[in-house]
C-alpha positions in Angstrom: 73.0 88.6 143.8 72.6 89.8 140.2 74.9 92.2 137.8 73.8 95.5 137.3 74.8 97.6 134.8 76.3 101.2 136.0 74.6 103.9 134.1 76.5 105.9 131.7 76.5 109.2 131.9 77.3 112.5 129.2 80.1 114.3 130.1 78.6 117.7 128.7 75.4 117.4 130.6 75.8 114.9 133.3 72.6 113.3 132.8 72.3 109.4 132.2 72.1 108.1 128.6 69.6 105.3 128.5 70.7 102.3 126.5 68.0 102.5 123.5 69.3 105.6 122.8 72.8 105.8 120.3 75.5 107.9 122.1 79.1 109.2 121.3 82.3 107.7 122.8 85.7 109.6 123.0 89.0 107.8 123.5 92.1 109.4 123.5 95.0 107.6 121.5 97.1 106.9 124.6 94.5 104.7 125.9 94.2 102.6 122.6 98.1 102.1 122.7 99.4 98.7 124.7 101.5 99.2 127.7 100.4 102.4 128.6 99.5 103.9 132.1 96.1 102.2 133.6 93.5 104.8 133.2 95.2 107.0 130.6 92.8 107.5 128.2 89.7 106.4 129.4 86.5 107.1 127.2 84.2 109.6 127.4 80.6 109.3 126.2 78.3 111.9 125.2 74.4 112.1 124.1 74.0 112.6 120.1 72.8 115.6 120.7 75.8 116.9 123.3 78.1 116.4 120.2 79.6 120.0 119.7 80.6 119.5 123.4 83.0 116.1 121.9 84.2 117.9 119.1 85.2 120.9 121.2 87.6 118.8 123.6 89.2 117.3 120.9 90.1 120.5 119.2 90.5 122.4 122.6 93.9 119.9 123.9 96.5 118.1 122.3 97.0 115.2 121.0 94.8 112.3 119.2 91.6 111.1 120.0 89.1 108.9 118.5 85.0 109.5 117.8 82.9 106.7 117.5 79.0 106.6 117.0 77.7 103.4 119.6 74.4 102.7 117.2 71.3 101.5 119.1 71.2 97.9 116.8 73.9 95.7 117.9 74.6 94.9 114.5 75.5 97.7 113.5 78.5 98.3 115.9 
């Protein structure tokens, strides 16, 4: 029985982002913090090009959240 990888998929457009292409992830704080509630804060990923759709959840709720850019090169994350 082999491992297989579960597809990632964008949140703004629901289809899958293939792994040789870069792609947003959103965390909220809470989920960065230690001893917090399982789940809370989960990340959220996002094509490149589905960015506005990031950048609108964090300025449409409260509190923190973090933006990162997975690059396609591993050395480069």
């Amino acid at each position: 029985m082999g491992f297989t990888k579960t597809p990632i998929k964008c949140e703004a457009c629901g289809k899958r982002i293939p792994s040789h292409e870069p792609d947003l992830v959103l965390q909220d704080i809470k989920g960065l913090r230690h001893g917090e509630e399982a789940g809370a804060g989960a990340p959220r990923f996002f094509h490149e090009r589905c960015g506005k759709a990031a950048v609108s959840v964090v300025l449409g709720g409260p509190g923190g959240h973090v933006l990162t850019t997975r690059s396609v090169d591993e050395g480069a994350n």
